[in-house]
PLY file of the C-alpha trace (Angstrom):
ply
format ascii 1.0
element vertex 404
property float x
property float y
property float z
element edge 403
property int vertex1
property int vertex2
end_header
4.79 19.89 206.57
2.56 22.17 208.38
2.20 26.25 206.81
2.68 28.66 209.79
-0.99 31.38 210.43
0.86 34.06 209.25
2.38 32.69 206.00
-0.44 33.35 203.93
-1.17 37.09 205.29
2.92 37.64 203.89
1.73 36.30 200.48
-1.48 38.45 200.32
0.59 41.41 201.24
3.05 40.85 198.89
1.05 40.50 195.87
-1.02 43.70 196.74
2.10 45.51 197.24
3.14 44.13 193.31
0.12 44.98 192.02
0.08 48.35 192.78
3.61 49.55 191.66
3.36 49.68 187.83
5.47 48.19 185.62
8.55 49.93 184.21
8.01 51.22 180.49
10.35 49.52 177.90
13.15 51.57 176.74
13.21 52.83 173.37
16.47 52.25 171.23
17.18 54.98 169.21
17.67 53.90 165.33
20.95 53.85 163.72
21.98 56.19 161.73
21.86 56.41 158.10
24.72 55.98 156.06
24.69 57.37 152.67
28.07 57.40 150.38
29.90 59.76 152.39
27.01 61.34 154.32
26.30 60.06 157.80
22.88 61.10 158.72
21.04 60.98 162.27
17.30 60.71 163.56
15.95 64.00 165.24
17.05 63.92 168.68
19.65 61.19 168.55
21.65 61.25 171.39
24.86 61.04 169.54
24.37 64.70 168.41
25.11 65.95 171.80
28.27 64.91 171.02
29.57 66.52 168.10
30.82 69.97 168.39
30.30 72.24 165.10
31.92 75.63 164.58
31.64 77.83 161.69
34.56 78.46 159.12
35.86 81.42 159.36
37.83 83.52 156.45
41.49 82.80 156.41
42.42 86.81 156.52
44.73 86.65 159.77
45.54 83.58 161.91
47.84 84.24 164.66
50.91 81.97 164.76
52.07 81.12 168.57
56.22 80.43 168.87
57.61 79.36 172.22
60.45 82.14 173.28
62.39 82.83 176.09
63.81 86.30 177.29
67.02 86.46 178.21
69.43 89.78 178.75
70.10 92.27 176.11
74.03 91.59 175.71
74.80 94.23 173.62
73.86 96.46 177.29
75.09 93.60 179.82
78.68 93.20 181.19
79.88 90.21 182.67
82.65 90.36 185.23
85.77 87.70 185.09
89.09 87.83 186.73
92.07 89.32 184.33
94.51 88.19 187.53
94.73 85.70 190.48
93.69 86.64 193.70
91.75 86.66 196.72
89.11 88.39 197.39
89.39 91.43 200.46
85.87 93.50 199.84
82.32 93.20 197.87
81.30 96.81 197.35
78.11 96.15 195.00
75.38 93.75 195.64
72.35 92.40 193.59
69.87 95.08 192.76
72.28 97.88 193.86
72.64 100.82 190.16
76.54 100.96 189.22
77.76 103.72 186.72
81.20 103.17 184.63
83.96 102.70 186.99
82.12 101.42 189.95
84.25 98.90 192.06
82.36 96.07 192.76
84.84 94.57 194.67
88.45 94.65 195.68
91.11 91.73 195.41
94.64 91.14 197.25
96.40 90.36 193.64
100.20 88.87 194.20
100.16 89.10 190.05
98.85 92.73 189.80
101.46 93.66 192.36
104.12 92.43 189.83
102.35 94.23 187.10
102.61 97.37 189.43
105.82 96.64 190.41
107.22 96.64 186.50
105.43 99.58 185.95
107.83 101.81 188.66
110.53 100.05 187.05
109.79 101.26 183.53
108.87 104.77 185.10
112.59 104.66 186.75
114.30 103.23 183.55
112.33 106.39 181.54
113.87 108.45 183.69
117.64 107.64 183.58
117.12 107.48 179.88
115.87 111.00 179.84
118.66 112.50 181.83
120.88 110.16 179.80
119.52 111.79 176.78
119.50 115.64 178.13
123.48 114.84 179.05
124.56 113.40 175.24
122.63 116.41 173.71
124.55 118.88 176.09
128.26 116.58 175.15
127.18 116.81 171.79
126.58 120.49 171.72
129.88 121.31 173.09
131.38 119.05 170.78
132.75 116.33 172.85
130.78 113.49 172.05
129.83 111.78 168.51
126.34 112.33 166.79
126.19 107.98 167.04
126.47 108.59 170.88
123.18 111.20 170.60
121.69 108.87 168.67
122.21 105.72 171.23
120.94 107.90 173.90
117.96 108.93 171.94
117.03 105.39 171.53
117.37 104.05 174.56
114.86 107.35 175.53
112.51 106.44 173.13
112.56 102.24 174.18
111.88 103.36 178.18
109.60 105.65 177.26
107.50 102.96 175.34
108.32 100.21 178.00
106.74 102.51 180.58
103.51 103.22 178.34
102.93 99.94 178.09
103.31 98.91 181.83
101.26 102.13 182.22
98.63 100.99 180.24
98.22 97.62 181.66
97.77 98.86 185.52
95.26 101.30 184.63
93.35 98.68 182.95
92.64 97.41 186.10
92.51 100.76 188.09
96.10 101.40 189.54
96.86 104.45 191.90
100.39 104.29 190.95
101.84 102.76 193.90
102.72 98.83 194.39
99.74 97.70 196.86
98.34 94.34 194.93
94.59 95.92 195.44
92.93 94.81 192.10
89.40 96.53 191.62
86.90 95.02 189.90
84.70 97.54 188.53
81.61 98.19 186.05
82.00 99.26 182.23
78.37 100.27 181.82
75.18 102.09 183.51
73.21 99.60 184.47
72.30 97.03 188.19
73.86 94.05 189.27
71.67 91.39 188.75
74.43 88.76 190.11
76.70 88.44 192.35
79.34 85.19 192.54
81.88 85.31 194.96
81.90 85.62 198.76
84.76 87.17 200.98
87.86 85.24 201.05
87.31 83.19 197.80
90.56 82.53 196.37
90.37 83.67 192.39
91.71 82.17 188.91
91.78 83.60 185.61
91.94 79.99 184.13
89.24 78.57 185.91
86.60 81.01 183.97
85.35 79.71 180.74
82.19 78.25 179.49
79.77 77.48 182.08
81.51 78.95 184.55
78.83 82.06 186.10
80.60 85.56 186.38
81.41 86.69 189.41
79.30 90.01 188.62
77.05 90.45 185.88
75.81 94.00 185.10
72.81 95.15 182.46
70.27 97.55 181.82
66.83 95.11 182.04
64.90 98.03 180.57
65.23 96.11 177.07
65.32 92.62 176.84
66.33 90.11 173.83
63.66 87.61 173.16
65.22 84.40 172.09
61.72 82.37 169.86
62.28 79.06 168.17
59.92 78.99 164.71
58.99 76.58 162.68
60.15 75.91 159.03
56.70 76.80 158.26
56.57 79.68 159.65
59.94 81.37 159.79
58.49 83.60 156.79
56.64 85.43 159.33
60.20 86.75 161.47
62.13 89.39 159.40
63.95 92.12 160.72
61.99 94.97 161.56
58.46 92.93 161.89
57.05 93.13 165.49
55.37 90.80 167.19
53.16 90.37 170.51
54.64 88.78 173.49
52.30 87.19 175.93
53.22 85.32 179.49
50.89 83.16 181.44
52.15 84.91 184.81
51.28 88.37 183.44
47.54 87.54 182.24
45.47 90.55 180.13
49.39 92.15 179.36
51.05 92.44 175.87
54.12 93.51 175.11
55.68 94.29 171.92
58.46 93.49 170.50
60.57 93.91 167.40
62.35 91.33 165.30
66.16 91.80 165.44
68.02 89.16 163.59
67.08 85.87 162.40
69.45 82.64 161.83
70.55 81.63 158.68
70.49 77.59 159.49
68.23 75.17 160.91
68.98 73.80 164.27
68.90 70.09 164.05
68.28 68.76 166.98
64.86 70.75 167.62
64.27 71.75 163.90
63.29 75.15 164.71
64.88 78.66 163.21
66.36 80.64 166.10
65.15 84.42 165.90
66.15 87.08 168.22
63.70 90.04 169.35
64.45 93.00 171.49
61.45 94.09 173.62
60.58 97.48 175.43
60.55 96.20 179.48
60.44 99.99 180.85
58.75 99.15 184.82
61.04 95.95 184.40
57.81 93.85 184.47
59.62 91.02 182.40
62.34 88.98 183.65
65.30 87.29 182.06
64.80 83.78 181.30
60.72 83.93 181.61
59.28 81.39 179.29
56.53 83.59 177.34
54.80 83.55 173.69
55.73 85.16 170.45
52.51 85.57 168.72
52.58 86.94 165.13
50.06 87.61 162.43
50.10 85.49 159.38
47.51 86.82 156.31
45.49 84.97 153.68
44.06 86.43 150.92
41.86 83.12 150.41
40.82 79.65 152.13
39.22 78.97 155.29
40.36 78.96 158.95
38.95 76.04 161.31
40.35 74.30 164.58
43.08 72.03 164.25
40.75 69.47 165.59
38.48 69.78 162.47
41.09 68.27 160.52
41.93 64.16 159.98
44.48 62.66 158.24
43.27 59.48 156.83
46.15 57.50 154.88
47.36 60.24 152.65
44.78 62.73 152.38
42.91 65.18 154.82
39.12 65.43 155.39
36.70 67.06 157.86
33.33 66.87 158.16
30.73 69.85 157.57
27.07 69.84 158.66
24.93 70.60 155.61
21.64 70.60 157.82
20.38 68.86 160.94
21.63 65.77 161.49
23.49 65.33 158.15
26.97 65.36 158.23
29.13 65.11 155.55
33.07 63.86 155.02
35.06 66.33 152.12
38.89 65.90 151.20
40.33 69.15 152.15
43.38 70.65 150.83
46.29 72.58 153.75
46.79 75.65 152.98
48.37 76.10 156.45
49.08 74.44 159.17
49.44 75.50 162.94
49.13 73.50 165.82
45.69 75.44 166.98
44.59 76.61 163.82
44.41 75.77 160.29
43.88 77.40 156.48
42.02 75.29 153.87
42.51 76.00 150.80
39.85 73.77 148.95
37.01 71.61 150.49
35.57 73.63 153.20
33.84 77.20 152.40
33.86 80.10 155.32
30.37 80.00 156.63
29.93 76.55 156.60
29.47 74.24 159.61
32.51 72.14 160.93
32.94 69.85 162.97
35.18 70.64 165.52
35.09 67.50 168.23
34.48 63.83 168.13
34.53 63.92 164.49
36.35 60.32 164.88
32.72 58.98 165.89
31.65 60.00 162.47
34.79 58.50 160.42
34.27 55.12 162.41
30.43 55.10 161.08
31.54 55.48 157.57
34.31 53.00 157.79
31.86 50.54 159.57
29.61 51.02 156.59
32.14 50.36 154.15
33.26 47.30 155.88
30.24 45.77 155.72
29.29 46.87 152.23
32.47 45.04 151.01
31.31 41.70 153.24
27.55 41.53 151.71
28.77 40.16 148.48
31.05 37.51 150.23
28.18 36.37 152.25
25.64 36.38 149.57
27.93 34.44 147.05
26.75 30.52 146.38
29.10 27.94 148.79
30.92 25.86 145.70
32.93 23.70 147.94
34.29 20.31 145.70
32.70 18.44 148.30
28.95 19.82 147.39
28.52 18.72 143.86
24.95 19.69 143.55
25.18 23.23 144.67
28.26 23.48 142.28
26.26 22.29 139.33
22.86 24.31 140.38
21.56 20.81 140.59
18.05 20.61 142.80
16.81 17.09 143.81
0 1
1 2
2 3
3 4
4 5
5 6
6 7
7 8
8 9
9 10
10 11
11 12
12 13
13 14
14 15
15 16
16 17
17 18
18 19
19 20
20 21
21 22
22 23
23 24
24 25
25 26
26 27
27 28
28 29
29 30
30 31
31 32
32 33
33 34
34 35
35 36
36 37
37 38
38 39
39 40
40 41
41 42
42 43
43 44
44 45
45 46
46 47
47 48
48 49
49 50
50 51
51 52
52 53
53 54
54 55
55 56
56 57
57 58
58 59
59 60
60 61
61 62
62 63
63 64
64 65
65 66
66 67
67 68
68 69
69 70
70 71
71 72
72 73
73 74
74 75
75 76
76 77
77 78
78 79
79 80
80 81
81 82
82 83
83 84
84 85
85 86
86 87
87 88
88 89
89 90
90 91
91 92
92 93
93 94
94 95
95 96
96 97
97 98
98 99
99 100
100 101
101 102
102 103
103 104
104 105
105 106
106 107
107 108
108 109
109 110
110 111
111 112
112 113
113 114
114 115
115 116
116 117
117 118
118 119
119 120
120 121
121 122
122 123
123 124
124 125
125 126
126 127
127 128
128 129
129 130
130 131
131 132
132 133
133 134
134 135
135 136
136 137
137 138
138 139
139 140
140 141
141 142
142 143
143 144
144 145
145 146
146 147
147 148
148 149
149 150
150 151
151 152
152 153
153 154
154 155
155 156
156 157
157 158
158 159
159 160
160 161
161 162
162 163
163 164
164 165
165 166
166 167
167 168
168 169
169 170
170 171
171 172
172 173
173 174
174 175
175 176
176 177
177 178
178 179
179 180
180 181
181 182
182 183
183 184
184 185
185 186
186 187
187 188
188 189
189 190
190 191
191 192
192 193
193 194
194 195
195 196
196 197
197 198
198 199
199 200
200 201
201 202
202 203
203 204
204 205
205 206
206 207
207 208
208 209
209 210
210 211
211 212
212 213
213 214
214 215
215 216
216 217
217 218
218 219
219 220
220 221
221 222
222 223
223 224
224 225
225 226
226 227
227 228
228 229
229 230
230 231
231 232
232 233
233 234
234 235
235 236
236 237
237 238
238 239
239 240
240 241
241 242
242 243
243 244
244 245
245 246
246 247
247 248
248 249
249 250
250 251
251 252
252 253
253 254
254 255
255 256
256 257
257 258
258 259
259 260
260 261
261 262
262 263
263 264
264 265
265 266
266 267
267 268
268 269
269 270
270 271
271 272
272 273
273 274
274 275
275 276
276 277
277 278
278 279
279 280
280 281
281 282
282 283
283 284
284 285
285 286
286 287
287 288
288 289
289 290
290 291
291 292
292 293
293 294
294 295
295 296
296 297
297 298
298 299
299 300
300 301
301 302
302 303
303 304
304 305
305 306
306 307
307 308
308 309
309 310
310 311
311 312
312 313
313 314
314 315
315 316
316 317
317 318
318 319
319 320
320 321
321 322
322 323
323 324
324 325
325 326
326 327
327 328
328 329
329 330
330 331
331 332
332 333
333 334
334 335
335 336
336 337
337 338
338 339
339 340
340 341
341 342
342 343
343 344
344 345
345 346
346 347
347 348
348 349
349 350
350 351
351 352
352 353
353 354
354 355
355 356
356 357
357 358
358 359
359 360
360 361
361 362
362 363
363 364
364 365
365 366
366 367
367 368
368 369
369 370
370 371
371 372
372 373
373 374
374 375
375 376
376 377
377 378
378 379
379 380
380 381
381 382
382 383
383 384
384 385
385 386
386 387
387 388
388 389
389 390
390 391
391 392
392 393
393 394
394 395
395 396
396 397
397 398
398 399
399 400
400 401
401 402
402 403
């Protein structure tokens, strides 16, 4: 084999080239930390401190309590608009958005039925008015002494029955706006001040009084949206907090930086079991009709404690049966305390015992910390095991301490 000229320039190149780039400087491991009963203690600039987040306790004087609500119309100022008879629809005379004052038509139906109903009404009004001539006649008979008092009094009841046959037929057309005559034009109109906020049927829809019910949308539904109810779902915890006549905040992650205020109204006397919540109703103030009906928002009340200490939820682990958190007592000393729950929330919590306001807790990754300890404890328990003499039948001279 014969070596190239050039192969041993390469080599001689090569080996300068190493020689001048220095070696790369061995990387320090940083030293575990120190485990001592419950305390878990780390080395000055141990790059597990980055990790954990501390926060201070803070007084448990007011912790705001968030409960998912929903606003939704104030019924007691909100009509909704069914049909009392059959029929088809000729006119819409009110649209969404549009004001309506009582008496308003909203729209007009051809009504078959309401013709009848207008139809016995004439009849009554006729039948009144053969009784009353009936009547005038017997009272003239019977003041000239031709006819019996019975007679006067069989024409005086058959007045009186007409006349409260055609009250009622009377009173059942104007319910539904009659002008008297028989023209089967049913109005539908509005009971209340308020807007139309919808609007159900469409020209030519044929109508029926037994196809309404529940689940079945109005054909018009009519409110006043300057108040609104706000439906919240609480917690057994915290239904203490809603009575009637507390207020509350209302917050809404489409209206940032705006509160509203609203005012407990009524709150439910059972438990709903299927979401285990306590229904409470609120009326709120919604005067430039900012809010709208069925906007998912907050109900945030204030909840006061005359003693304990408020940290994150996150603080906070359950281990087994018991809660603990860990507090800083100085740098790079952490320590695990059983805490006692004064209150709960699912952002916030009250201690009563265990944890004093001022004191440093840790707020994140506090599982790192609880895996130390229980690493430390694990191996604790194994050292004995290991340490113990092997006493196996089949070694007679380690089981009688024998040496050779």
């Amino acid at each position: 084999m014969t070596m190239t000229p050039h192969l041993p320039l390469a080599l001689a190149a090569v080996l300068l080239l190493s020689a001048c780039n220095p070696a790369p400087a061995p990387v320090t491991e940083a030293p575990a930390p120190i485990i001592q009963s419950n305390q878990v203690r780390f080395a000055p600039g141990h790059p597990q401190l980055a990790l954990l987040t501390v926060s201070p306790a803070a007084p448990g004087s007011v912790v705001q309590v968030d409960m998912p609500a929903k606003l939704v119309w104030n019924e007691e100022n909100t009509q909704r608009v069914y049909p009392a008879l059959s029929g088809r629809v000729v006119s819409i005379h009110s649209d969404v958005g549009q004001s309506v004052n009582p008496g308003s038509v909203l729209a007009q139906l051809a009504s078959p039925e309401f013709g009848q109903a207008q139809s016995d009404t004439s009849k009554a009004q006729a039948e009144a008015r053969l009784a009353e001539r009936a009547l005038e006649r017997q009272r003239e008979l019977f003041s000239a002494g031709v006819v019996a008092r019975k007679d006067l009094e069989m024409a005086e009841t058959d007045h009186a029955r007409a006349q409260a046959e055609l009250d009622r037929a009377y009173a059942r057309t104007r319910l539904y706006g009659s002008q008297g005559t028989v023209n089967q034009a049913l109005s539908l109109t509005a009971g209340i001040h308020g807007i139309v906020v919808e609007r159900n049927l469409n020209p030519g829809q044929e109508l029926r009084p037994d196809l309404a019910g529940p689940g079945v949308p109005a054909l018009f539904v009519v409110t006043d949206p300057s108040t609104l109810w706000v439906q919240i779902d609480a917690r057994e915890a915290d239904q203490g907090l809603a009575r009637p006549g507390n207020t509350f905040e209302i917050v809404s992650p489409s209206l940032p930086g705006q509160t509203f205020v609203g005012t407990v109204v009524a709150v439910s006397d059972f438990i709903d079991p299927l979401t285990r919540t306590v229904k409470i109703r609120g009326l709120v103030a919604n005067p430039l009709r900012e809010l709208k009906a069925e906007m998912l928002v907050t109900a945030r009340f204030e909840r006061k404690f005359s003693q304990g200490a408020a940290v994150p939820a996150t603080a906070v682990q359950l281990i087994g049966n018991k809660h603990n958190a860990f507090v800083r007592t100085q740098d790079g000393v952490f320590e695990r305390r059983d805490v006692e729950m004064l209150y709960e929330g699912p952002k916030e919590v009250v201690l009563r015992s265990g944890v004093e306001p001022g004191e440093m807790v840790v707020i994140e990754n506090a599982l790192m910390l609880t895996r130390l300890l229980r690493l430390a404890e694990t191996e604790t328990k194994a050292a004995p095991l290991a340490a113990k003499p092997d006493t196996a039948p089949g070694n007679p001279d380690k089981r009688n301490g024998a040496t050779q």
